[in-house]
C-alpha positions in Angstrom: -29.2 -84.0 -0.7 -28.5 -82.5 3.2 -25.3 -82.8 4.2 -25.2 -84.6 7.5 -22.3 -82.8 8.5 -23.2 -79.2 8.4 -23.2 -77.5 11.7 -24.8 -74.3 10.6 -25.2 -71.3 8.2 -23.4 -68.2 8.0 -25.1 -65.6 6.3 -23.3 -62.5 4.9 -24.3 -59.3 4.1 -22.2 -57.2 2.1 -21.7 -53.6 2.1 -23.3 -53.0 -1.4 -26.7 -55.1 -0.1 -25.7 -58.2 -1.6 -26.2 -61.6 1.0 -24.2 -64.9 0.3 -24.7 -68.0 2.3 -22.1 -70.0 3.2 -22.1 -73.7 5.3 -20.4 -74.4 7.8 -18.8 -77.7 8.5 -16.2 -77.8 10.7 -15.6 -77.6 14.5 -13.8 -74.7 14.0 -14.6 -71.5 11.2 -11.9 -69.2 11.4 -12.8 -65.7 9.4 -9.9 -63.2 8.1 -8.6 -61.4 5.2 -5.7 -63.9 4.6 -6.4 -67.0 2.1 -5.4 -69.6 5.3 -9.0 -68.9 6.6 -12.4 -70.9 6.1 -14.1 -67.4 5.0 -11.7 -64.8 3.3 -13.3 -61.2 3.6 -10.9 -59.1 1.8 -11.1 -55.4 2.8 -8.7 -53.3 4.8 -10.5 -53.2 8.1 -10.6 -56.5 8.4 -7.6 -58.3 10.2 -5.5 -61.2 8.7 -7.2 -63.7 11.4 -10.5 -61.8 12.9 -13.1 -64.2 14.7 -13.5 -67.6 15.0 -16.7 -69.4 15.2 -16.6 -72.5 17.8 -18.6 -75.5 18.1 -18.7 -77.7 21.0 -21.9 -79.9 21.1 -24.7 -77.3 21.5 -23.1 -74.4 22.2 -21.3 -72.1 20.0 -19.0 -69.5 20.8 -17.3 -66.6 19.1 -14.1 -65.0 19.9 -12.1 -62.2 19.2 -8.7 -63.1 17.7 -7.4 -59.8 18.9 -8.1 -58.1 15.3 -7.3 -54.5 15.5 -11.1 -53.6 13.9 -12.7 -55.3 17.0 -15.6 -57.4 16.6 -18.8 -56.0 17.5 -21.9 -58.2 19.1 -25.1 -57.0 20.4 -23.7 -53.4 19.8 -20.3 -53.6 22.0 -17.0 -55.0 21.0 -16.0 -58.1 22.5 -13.0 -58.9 24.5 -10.3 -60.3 22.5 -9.7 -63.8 23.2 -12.5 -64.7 25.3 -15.3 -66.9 24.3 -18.8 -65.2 24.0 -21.6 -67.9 23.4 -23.5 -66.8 20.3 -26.9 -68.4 19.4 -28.8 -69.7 16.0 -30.4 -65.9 14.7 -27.7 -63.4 16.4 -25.3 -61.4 14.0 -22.2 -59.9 14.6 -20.5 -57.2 12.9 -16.9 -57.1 11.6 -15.4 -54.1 9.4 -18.3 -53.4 6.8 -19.7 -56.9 7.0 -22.7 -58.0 8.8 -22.7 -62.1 9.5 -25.7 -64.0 10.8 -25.6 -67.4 12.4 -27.9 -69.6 11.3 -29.0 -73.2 12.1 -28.8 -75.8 9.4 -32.0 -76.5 7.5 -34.1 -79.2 8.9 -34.1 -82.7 6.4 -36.9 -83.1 4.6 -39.6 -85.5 5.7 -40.1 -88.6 4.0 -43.4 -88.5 1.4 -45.8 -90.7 2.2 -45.9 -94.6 0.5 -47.7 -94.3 -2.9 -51.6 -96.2 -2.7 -51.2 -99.8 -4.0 -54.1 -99.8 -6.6 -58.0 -98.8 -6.7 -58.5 -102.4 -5.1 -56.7 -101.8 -2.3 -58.7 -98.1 -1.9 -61.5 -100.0 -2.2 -60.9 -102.4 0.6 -62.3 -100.8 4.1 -59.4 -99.9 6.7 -59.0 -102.2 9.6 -60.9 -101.4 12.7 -58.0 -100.5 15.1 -58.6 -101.4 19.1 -59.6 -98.9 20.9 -57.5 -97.3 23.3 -58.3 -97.0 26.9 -59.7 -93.9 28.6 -56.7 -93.6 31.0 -54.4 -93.9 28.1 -55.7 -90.5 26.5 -56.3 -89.0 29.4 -52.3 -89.7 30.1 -49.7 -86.7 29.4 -47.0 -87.3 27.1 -43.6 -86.7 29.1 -41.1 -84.3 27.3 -37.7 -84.1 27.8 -36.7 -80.7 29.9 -35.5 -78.0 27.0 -32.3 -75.9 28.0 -32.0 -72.8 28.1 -30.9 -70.9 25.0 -27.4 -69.4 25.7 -27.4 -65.9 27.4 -26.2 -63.3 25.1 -24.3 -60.2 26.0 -26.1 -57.4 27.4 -26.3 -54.2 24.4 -24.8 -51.1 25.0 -27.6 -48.0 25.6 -26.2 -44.5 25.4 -25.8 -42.7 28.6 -26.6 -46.2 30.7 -22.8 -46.7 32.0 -24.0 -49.4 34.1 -24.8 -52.6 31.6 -21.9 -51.5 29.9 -20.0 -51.5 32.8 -21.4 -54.9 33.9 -20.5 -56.2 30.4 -16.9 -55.3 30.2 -15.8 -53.5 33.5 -15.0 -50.8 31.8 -16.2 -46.8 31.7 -18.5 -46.0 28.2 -16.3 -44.1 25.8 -12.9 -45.5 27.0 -9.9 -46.3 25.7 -9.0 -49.8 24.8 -6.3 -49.5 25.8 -7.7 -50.0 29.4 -7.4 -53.8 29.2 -3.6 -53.9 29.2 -4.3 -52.2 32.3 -4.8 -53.9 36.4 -8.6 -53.7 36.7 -8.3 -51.0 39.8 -7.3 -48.4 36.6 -10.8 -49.2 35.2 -12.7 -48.0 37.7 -11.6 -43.8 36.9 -13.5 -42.5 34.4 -10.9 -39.9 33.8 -7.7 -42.5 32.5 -10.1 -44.0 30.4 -10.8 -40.6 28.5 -6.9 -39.5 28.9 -5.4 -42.7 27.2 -7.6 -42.2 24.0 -5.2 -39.0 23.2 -2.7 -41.6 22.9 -4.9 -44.3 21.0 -5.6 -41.4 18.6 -2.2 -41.0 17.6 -0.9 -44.9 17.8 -4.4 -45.6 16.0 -3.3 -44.8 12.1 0.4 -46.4 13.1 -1.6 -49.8 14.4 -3.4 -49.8 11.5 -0.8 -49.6 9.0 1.2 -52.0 10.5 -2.0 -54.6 10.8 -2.7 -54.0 7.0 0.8 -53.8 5.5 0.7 -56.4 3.3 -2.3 -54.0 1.7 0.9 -51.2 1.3 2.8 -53.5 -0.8 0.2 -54.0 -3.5 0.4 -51.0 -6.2 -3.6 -51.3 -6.1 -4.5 -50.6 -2.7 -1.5 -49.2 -1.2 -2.7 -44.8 -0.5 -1.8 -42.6 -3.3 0.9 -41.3 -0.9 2.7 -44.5 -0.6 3.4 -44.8 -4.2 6.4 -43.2 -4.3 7.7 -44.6 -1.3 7.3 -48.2 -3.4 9.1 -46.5 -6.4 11.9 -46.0 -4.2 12.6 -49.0 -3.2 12.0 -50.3 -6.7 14.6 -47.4 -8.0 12.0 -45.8 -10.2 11.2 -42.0 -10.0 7.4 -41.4 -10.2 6.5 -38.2 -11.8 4.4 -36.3 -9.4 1.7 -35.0 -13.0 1.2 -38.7 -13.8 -2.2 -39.8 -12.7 -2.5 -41.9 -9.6 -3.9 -45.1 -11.9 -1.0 -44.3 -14.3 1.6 -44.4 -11.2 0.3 -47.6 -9.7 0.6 -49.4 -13.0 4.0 -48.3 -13.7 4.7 -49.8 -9.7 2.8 -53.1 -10.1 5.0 -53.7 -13.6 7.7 -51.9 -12.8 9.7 -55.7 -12.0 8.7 -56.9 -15.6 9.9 -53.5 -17.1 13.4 -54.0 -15.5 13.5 -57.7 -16.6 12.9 -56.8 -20.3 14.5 -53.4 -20.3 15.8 -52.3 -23.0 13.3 -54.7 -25.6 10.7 -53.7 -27.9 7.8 -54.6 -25.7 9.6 -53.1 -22.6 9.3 -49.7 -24.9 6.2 -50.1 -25.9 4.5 -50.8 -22.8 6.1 -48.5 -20.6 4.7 -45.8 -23.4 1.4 -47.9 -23.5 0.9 -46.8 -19.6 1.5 -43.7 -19.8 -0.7 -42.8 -23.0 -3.4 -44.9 -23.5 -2.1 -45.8 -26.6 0.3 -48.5 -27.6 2.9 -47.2 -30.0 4.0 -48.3 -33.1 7.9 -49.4 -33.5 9.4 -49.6 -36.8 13.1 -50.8 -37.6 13.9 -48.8 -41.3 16.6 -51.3 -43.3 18.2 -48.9 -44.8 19.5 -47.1 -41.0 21.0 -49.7 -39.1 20.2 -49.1 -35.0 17.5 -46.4 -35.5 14.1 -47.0 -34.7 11.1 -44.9 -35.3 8.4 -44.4 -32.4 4.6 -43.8 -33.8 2.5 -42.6 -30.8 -0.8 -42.3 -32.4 -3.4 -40.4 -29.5 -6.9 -41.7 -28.9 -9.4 -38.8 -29.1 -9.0 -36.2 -26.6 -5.7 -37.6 -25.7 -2.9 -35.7 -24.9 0.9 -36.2 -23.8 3.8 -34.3 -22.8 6.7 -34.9 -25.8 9.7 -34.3 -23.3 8.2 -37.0 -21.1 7.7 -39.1 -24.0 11.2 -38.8 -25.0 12.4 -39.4 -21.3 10.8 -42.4 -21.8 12.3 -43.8 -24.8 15.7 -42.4 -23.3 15.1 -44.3 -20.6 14.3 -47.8 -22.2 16.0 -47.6 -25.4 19.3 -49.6 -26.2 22.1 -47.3 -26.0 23.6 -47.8 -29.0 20.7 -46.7 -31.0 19.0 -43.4 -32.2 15.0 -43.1 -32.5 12.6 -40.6 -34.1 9.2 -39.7 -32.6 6.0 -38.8 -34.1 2.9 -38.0 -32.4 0.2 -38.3 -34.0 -3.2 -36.9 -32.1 -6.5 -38.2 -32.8 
């Protein structure tokens, strides 16, 4: 069944190939990498709120939310915060993501009524009047078509002109231009000067765009690891490797909460292993515990680290014993 209140299509393509479709139904389709979005793209270049598709009547417009990726139409970024009408077939680009609007599909027409019986196909049509001459020889009056929307003109290579008539500003410029008075546009050289700066601020703008990307052991760069054990009072060891470090950072909350347990043991061994160990309490020794750390094949662990570990996490009124056990 169509829904009579879809406005249009949006179709994605992904950066592995892959294209979903998705409908658009309200006035307003905000896109981002934040869950408070209609369309949640989650990737590091793209900002928390991006573009935003709107639709008033006929037209359609799409605006820059001032991300920090830009948002790229016909080939050129577009201002942020200034409408840019946008037509049914025209894509834009944001981060690794190609989007496409597309108008809604027409209804189906209706089929036609089913015959009432070989009788009635039997029965000879009714002679209709016939029309006068003047009538067919009348033209049908349509209603005047508007124009399609004008779309921005594409940036060409060594043309400065339509890009200067596009934006006002110099090809190969700083964007940092805009925060400028427009008589600063005009030098070619500022433009080139101010994207020293840019270069440098660049890296800073974009960590503090995507920091909520630094605080998630997953994503955040291999460098910033330790900086998140720190502030969770853990001490990463520089051997471990970087998928060993960022799960002992994404648990590292739940290993302080049960410190000092059997499953706080065995999973801080379990992550740095492969392997989850094997805890026995003997009866016969009262607050000893033995530690079985039995290696898949081609495993291989350091013993003092191992024992660091159970140092670390064990009660501290008790003694252990370790055996390691390769495979």
């Amino acid at each position: 069944m169509d829904n009579p209140a879809l406005l249009a299509q949006l179709r994605i393509q992904f950066p592995d190939g892959a294209v979903q479709v998705v409908p658009i139904t309200t006035t307003t389709f905000d896109i981002g990498r934040v869950a408070s979005n209609n369309l949640v793209l989650p990737d590091a270049k793209i900002s928390r709120h991006h573009v935003r598709l709107l639709f008033e009547g006929d037209r359609v417009s799409l605006i820059d939310m001032n991300s920090r990726n830009r948002t790229f139409f016909g080939g050129v970024p577009l201002p942020p915060n200034v409408p840019q009408l946008i037509a049914f077939g025209a894509s834009f680009v944001i981060g690794p993501y190609t989007l496409t609007l597309e108008a809604p599909p027409r209804p189906a027409e209706p089929e036609p009524p089913a015959e009432a019986g070989p009788e009635a196909a039997e029965a000879p049509p009714a002679a209709e009047p016939a029309a006068p001459a003047a009538a067919e020889a009348e033209p049908k009056s349509e209603p005047p078509q508007e124009p399609p929307p004008s779309l921005p003109p594409q940036f060409v290579p060594g043309d400065p002109e339509r890009y200067n008539t596009a934006f006002g500003l110099p090809p190969y410029a700083s964007r940092y231009l805009q925060h400028l008075p427009p008589i600063y546009h005009e030098h070619p050289f500022l433009g080139q000067f101010l994207l020293a700066f840019e270069g440098v601020l660049t890296p800073v703008e974009q960590m503090v765009d995507n920091f909520d990307l630094y605080l998630d052991a997953y994503q955040a760069p291999a460098y910033f690891l330790e900086q998140l054990g720190e502030w969770l009072g853990l001490a990463l060891d520089e051997k471990w490797p970087v998928a060993k470090r960022r799960a002992l950072v994404a648990e590292a909350a739940e290993l302080y909460r049960r410190r000092g347990t059997r499953w706080a043991l065995s999973r801080y061994l379990q992550i740095y292993a492969d392997a989850k160990p094997e805890i026995r309490e003997p009866e016969d020794r009262p607050h000893h515990f033995e530690v079985v750390l039995r290696l898949p094949p081609g495993g291989s662990v350091d013993r003092p680290t191992v024992e660091r570990i159970i140092d670390a996490n064990r009660p501290v009124h008790t003694t252990y014993s370790l055996e390691i056990v390769r495979g």
